[in-house]
C-alpha positions in Angstrom: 39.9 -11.8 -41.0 40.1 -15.5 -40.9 41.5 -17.5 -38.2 45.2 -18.2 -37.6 46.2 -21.9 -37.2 49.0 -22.9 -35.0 49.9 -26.2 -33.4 50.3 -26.7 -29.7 50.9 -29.7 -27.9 47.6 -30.9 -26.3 48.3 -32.4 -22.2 48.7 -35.7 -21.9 47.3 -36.3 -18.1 43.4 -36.0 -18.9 41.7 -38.4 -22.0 38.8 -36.8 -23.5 37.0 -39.8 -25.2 35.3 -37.3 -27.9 38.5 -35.9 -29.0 40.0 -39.4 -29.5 37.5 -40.0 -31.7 38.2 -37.3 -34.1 35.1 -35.3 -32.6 36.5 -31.5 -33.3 37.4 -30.7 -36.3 34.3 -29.6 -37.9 31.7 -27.4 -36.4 29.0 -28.9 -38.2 29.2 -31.8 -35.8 28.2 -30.0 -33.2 25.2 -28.2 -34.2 22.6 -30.7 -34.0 23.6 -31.2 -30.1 21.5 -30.5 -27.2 22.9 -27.5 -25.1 22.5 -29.4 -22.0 24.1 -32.9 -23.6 27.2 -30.5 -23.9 27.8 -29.5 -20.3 30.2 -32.9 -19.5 32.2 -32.8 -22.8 32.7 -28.7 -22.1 33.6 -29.3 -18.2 36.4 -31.9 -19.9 37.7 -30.1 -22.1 38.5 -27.3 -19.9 39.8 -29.8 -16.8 41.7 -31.3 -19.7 43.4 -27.9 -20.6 44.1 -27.0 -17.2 45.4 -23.8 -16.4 46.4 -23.1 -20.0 42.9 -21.3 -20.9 41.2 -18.9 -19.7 37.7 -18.1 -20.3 35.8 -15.0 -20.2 32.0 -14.4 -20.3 30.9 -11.0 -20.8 27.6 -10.5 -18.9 25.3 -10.6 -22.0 25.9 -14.2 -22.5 23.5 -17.2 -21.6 24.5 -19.1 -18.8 24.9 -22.0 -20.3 27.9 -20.1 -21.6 28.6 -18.4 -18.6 28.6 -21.6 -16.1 32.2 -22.3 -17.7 33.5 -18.7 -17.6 36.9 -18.2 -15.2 35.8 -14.5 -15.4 32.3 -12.7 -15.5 32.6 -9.0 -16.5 32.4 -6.1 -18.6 35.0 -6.2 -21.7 37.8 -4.3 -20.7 37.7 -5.3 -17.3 37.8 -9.3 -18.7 40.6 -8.4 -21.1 42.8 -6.8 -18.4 42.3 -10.0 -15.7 42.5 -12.4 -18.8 46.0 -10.3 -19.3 46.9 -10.9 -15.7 46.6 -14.2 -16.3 49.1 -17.2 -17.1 47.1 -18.8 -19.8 48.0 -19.5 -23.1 45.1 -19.2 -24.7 42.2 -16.7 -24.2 38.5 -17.8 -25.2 36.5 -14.6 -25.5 32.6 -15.9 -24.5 31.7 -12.1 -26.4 31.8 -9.8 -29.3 34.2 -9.4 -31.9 35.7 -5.8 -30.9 36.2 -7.5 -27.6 38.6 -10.4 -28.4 40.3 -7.5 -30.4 40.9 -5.2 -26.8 41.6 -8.4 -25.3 44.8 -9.2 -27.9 45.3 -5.2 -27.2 46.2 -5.9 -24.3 47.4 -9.7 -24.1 50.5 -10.4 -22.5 53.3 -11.8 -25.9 52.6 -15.8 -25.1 49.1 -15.4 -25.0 46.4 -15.8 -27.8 43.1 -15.2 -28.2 40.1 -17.0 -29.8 36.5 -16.3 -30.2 34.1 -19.2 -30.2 32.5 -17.5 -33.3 33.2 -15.3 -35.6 30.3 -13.5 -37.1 29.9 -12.2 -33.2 30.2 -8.6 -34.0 28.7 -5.0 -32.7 25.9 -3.3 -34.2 27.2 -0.4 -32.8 31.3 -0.9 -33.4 30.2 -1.8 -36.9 28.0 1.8 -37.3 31.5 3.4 -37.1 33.7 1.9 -40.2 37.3 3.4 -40.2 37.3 4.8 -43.7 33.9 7.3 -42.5 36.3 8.0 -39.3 39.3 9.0 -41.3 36.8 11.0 -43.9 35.1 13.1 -40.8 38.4 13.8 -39.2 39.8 15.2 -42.8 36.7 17.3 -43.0 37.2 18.6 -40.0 40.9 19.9 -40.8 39.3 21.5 -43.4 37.0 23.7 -41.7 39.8 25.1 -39.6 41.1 25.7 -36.6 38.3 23.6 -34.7 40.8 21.8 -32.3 38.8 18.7 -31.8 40.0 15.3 -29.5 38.6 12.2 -30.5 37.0 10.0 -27.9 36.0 6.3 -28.4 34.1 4.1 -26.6 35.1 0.6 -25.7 33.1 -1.0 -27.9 34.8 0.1 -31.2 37.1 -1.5 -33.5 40.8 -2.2 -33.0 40.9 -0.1 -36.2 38.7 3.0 -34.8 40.6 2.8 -31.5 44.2 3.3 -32.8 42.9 5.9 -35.3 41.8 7.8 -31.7 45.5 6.8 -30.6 46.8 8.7 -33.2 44.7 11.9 -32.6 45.9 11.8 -29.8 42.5 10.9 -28.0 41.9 8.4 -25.8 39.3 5.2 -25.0 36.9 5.2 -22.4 33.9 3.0 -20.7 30.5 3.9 -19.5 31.9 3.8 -15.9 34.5 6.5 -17.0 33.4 8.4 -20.2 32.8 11.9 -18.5 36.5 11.9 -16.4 37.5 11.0 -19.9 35.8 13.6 -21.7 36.7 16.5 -19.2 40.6 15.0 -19.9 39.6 15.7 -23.2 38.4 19.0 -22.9 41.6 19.8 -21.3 43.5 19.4 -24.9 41.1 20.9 -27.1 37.8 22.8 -27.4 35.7 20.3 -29.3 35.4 16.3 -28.8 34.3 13.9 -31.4 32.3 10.8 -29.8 32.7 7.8 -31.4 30.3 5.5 -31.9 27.5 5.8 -29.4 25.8 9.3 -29.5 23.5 8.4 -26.6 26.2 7.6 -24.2 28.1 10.7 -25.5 24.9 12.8 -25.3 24.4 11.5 -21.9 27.7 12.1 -20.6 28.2 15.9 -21.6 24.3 16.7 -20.5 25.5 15.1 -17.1 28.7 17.3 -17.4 26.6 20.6 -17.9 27.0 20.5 -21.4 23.8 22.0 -23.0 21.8 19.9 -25.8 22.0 23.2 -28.2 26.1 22.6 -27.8 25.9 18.8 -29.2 25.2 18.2 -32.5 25.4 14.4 -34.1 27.6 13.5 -37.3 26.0 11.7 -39.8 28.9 9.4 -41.9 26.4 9.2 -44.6 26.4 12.7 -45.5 29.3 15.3 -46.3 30.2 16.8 -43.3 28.1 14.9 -41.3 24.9 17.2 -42.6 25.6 20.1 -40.8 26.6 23.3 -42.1 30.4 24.5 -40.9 28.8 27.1 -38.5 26.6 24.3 -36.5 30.4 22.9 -36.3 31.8 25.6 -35.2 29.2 26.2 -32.5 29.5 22.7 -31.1 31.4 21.2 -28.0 30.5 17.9 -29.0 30.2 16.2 -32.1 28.1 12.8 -31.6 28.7 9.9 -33.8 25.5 8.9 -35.1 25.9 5.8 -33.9 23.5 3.3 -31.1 23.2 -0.1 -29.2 20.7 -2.2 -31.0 19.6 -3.7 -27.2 19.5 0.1 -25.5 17.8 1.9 -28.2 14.6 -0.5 -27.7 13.9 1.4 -24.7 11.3 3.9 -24.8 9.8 7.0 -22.3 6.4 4.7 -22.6 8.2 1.5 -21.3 9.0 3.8 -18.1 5.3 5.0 -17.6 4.2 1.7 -17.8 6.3 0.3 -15.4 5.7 2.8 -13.2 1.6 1.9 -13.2 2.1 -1.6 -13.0 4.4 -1.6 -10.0 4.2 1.8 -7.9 7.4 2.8 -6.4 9.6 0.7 -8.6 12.8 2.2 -9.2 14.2 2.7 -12.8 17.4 2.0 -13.7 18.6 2.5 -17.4 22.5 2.1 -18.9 24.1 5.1 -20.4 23.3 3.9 -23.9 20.1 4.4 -23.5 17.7 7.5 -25.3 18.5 10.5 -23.8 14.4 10.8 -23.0 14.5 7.8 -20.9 18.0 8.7 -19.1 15.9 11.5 -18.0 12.9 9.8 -16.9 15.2 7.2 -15.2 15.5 6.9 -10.9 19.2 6.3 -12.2 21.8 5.5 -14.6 24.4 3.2 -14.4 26.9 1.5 -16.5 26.7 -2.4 -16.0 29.0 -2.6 -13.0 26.6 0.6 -11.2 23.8 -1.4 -12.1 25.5 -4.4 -10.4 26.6 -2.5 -7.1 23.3 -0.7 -7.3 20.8 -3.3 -7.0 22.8 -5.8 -4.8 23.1 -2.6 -2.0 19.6 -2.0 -1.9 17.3 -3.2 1.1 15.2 -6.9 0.4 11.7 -5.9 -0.9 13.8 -3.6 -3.5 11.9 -3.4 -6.8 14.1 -2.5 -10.0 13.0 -1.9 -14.0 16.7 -2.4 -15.4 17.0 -1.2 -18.8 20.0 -3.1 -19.8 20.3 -6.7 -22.1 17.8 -9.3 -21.0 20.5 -12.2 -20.0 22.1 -9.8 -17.3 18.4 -8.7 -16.1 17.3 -12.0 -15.5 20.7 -12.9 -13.7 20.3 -10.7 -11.7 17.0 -11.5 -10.2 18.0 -14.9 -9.6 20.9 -13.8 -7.8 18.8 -11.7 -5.5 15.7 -13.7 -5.4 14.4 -11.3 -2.1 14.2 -8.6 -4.7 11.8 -7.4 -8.1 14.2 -6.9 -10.8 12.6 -6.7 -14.1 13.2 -6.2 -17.6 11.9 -2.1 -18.5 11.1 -3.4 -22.1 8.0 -6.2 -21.3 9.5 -7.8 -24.8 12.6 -9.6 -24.6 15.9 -7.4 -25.3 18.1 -9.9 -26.6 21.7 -8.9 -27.8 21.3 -11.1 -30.6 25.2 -11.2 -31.9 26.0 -12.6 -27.9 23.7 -15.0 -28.3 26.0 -16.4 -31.3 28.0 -18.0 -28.5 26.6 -21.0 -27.7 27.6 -24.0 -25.6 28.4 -26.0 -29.0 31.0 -22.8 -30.1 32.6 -23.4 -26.9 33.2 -27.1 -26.8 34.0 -26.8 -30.6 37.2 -24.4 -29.5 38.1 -26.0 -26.5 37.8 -29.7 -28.1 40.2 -28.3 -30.4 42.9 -26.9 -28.4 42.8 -30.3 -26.7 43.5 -32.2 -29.9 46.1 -29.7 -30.8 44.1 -27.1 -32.9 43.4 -23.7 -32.9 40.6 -22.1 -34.3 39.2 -18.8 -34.9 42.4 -17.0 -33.5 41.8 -12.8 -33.4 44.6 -11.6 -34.4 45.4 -7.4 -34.3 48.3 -6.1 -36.6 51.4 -4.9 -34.6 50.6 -0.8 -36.0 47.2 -1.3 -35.0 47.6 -2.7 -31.9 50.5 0.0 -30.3 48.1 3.3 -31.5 45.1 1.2 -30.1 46.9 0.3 -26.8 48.2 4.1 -26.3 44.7 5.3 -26.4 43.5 2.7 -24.2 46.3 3.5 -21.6 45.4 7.0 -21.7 42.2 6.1 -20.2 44.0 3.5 -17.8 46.1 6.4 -16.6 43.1 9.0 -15.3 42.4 6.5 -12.6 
């Protein structure tokens, strides 16, 4: 999808000298600059704009990023406070599915840019629509299997309102098993879209047996399973992953162990089942959040999570060991897209009257994907 122009009047109270220059326009100008050079000219922009953007950061980005964020969160929980807000214009610091929830769940003046857009989802791209809608027609044809899709927050706009029209619902890491059992509730079987490790992690928890899951391949008819292994299941698993969270392995926890006795292990949902297992705890970002800032000083914490929150974290709580589980660097690569030159390329922009790289989601799209999202908002 390519952005959407529109023309807005820029304020006339702050001068920024680069965009009377013509500076803006053009990306290209910006990508020989210094990310530190760009730290004024960003802190202008955004005083210039006032209280007509709002930027979100979600906590995989760098924090040269993240200095200029208004909000500092997960993705739905950024989209519903950039929703709150007054702001005409939403900057997404994040993915591609998450400008998408974000214009879900916009209020009607609002609109919503991200900085760039070939920042997409490994794993919201592993589930493409037309696989969906092909694995939920083969599943009608096996009969009477009564299935209820689930889909996790990071998913397309597209696979979100096909869940909407299932009659399924979306749900987080923080909230995928109340989810689930609301799923269970209106049919015998769910189909867990896109992550199989955080569905596979969330039914074990739930006292779901392993021999009851079984994971759909897209790339095979039905899935590569015979209609009996179907018929047997409670949960069908999307074979689908986190680039970051499927780095971790049961080794990186013994070694972590060795080299610093009576660490504890913390590890996200989307993790390998083996290393869930193996793990002290698991916690979806915000758990890891509450977790390590309520433990005693002298704490020592392996997170198994994306390297830019891991290392925030220890400088947040410098009276504390909080290390990376993987000893190489777990870098969501596709976050890291957003860089301080994106952001002053946007918000240059809007100050010289431009607007670039608008997500936009079609009005069908957007009223099946918001139903299944308030499904979700209504269990809590």
């Amino acid at each position: 999808m390519g952005p959407t122009i529109s023309i807005v009047k820029p304020p006339e109270t702050i001068r920024v000298p680069e965009v009377e220059k013509g500076v803006g326009c053009d990306f290209d100008s910006y990508l020989l600059m210094p990310d530190t050079s760009l730290n004024e000219r960003n802190a202008r922009a955004k005083a210039a704009l006032g209280n007509r953007v709002v930027i979100l950061g979600h906590h995989y980005q760098r924090d040269e990023v993240i200095r200029f964020a208004d909000f500092c969160g997960d993705s739905l929980k950024l989209s519903q406070q950039a929703g709150q807000s007054r702001a005409e214009f939403i900057v997404f610091c994040g993915v591609h599915f998450m400008a998408e929830s974000a214009d879900i769940l916009r209020q009607p003046h609002q609109k919503v840019i991200l900085p760039d857009l070939n920042a997409g989802c490994s794993m919201a791209d592993m589930a493409d629509i037309d696989q969906v809608e092909t694995c939920w027609e083969q599943l009608q044809e096996v009969g009477e299997l009564k299935v209820v899709p689930v889909t996790y927050m990071n998913s397309t706009a597209a696979i979100k309102a096909f869940t909407g029209r299932q009659g399924g619902a979306v749900c987080t890491s923080s909230n995928a098993a109340a989810v689930m059992r609301w799923a269970f509730e209106r049919g015998e079987k769910v189909l867990f879209l896109p992550d199989e490790h955080l569905g596979r992690n969330t039914a074990y928890r739930m006292g779901i047996p392993l021999e009851e899951m079984v994971v759909w391949d897209p790339h095979k008819d039905l899935g590569g399973l015979p209609e009996e292994a179907l018929r047997r299941a409670r949960v069908l698993l999307w074979k689908g992953y986190c680039s970051v969270h499927q780095r971790f392995l049961p080794e990186h926890v013994e070694r972590v162990r060795r080299e610093h006795p009576g660490i504890h292990v913390i590890a996200h949902p989307e993790c390998r089942w083996d290393v869930c297992e193996l793990a002290d705890e698991i916690g979806s970002t915000e758990g890891i959040l509450k977790a390590i800032a309520a433990s005693p000083s002298g704490s020592k914490w392996a997170v198994a999570t994306e390297i830019h929150l891991v290392n925030r974290l220890a400088h947040q709580h410098p009276d504390k060991l909080v290390v990376s589980l993987d000893p190489n660097v777990c870098v969501c690569t596709t976050m890291f897209r957003i860089s301080p030159q994106h952001l002053c390329w946007v918000l240059e922009n809007l100050v010289a009257g431009r607007m670039v790289n608008q997500i936009t989601v079609d009005t069908e799209t957007r009223r099946w994907a918001r139903q299944a999202l308030e499904r979700m908002l209504n269990l809590s």
